[in-house]
C-alpha positions as CSV (number, residue, x, y, z in Angstrom):
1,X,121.0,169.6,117.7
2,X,122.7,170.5,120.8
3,X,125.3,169.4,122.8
4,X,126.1,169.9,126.1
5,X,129.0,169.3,127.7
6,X,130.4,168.9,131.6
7,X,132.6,171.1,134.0
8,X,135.3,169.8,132.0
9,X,134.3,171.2,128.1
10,X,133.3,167.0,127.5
11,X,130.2,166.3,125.7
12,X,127.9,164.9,127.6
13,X,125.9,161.2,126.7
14,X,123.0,159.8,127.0
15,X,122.2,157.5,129.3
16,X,121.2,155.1,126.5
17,X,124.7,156.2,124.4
18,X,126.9,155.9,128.3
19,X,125.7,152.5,128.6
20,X,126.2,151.2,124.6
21,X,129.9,152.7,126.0
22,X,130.3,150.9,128.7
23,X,129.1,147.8,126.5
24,X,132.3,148.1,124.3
25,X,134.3,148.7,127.2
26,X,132.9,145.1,128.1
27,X,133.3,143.5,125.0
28,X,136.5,144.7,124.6
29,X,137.8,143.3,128.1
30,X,136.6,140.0,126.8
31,X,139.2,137.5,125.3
32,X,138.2,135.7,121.8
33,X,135.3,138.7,121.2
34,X,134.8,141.7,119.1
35,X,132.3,143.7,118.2
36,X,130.3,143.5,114.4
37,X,128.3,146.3,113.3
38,X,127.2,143.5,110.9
39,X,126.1,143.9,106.8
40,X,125.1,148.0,106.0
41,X,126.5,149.1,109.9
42,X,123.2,148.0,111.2
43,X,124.8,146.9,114.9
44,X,125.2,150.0,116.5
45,X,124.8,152.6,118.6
46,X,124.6,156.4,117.6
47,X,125.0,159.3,119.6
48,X,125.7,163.1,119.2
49,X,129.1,162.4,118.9
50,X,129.8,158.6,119.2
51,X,129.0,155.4,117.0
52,X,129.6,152.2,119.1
53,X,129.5,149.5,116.7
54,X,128.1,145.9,117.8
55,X,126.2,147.7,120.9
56,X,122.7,148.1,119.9
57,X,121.1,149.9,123.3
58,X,117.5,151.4,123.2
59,X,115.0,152.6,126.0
60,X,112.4,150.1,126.9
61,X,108.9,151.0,128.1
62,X,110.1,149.9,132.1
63,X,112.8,152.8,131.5
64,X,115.5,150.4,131.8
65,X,117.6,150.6,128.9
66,X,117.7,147.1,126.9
67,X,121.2,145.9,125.4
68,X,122.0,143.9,122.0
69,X,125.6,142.9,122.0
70,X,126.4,141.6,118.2
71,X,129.8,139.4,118.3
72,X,132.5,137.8,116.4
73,X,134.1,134.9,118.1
74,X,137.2,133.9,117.8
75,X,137.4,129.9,117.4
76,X,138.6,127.4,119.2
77,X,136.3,129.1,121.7
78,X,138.0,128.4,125.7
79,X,134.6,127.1,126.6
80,X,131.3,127.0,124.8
81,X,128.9,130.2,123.2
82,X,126.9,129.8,126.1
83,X,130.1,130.5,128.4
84,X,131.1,133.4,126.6
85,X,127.5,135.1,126.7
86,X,127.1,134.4,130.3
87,X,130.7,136.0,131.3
88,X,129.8,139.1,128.8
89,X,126.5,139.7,130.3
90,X,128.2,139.4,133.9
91,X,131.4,142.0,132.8
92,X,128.6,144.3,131.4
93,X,126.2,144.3,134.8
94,X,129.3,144.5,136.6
95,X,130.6,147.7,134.7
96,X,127.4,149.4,134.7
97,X,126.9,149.0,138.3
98,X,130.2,150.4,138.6
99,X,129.6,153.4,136.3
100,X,126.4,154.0,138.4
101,X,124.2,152.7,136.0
102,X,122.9,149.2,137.4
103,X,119.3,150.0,137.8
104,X,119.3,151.5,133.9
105,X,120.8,148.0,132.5
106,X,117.6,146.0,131.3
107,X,117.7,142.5,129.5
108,X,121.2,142.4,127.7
109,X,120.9,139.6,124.6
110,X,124.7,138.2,123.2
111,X,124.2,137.1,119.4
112,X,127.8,135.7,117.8
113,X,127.2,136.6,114.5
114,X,130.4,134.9,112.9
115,X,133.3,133.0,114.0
116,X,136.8,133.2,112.9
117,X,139.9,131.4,113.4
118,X,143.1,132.5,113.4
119,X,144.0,132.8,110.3
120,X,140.6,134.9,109.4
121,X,140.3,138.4,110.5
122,X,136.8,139.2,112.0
C-alpha cells in the first residue's frame, strides 16, 4: 500500500477516513458522549494510518459517504437520547460543511450502545 502525503510531508486521508475524523472531532466536542468501538473493536474506522473508534463511515452507492456514530452516554443524560442524537448529528453536518465536506456527508445514524454513571467508567 501507498501513502501519499501533502506539501507538508502529512499523510494524506480518504475522504471516507477525513470524515470518520471529523466524526470524533464531533463526538468528542459533545458533553456526556464518547466513543465505543464496542465487543472485538468492531466500531470503527480504519485507514492507512488512522483507527477512529466508534465512527463507522463507508461509501454509499449515491457517493455520499454514510456515518455510524456508536456511543456511551453518560447518565443523568441533560435531556433525552433523542436530544443528544439530534445535537450530534447537527455538530457533525456542521463540521463537515466546515471541513468542506457537506455534500460527502450521507445519512449519519447515533446508536448509544451503553450508559454509565459516574461512578462507572465507559
Amino acid at each position: 500500500m501507498t501513502v501519499t502525503t501533502d506539501a507538508n510531508g502529512a499523510p494524506r486521508v480518504s475522504e471516507r477516513v477525513a470524515v470518520a475524523l471529523v466524526a470524533e472531532q464531533a463526538i468528542a466536542a459533545t458533553p456526556g458522549v464518547s466513543a465505543t468501538s464496542g465487543p472485538g473493536g468492531r466500531w470503527r474506522t480504519v485507514g492507512s494510518q488512522q483507527i477512529i473508534p466508534g465512527v463507522l463511515a463507508a461509501e454509499s452507492g449515491g457517493g455520499c459517504i454514510d456515518v455510524e456514530l456508536h456511543l456511551v452516554a453518560r447518565w443523568p443524560l441533560e435531556g433525552s437520547f433523542e436530544e443528544l442524537a439530534e445535537q450530534l448529528r447537527a455538530h457533525l453536518r456542521r463540521a463537515a460543511a466546515i471541513a468542506g465536506m457537506g455534500e460527502r456527508l450521507g445519512a449519519v445514524s447515533v446508536a448509544f450502545d451503553d450508559v454509565v454513571t459516574d461512578g462507572e467508567s465507559g
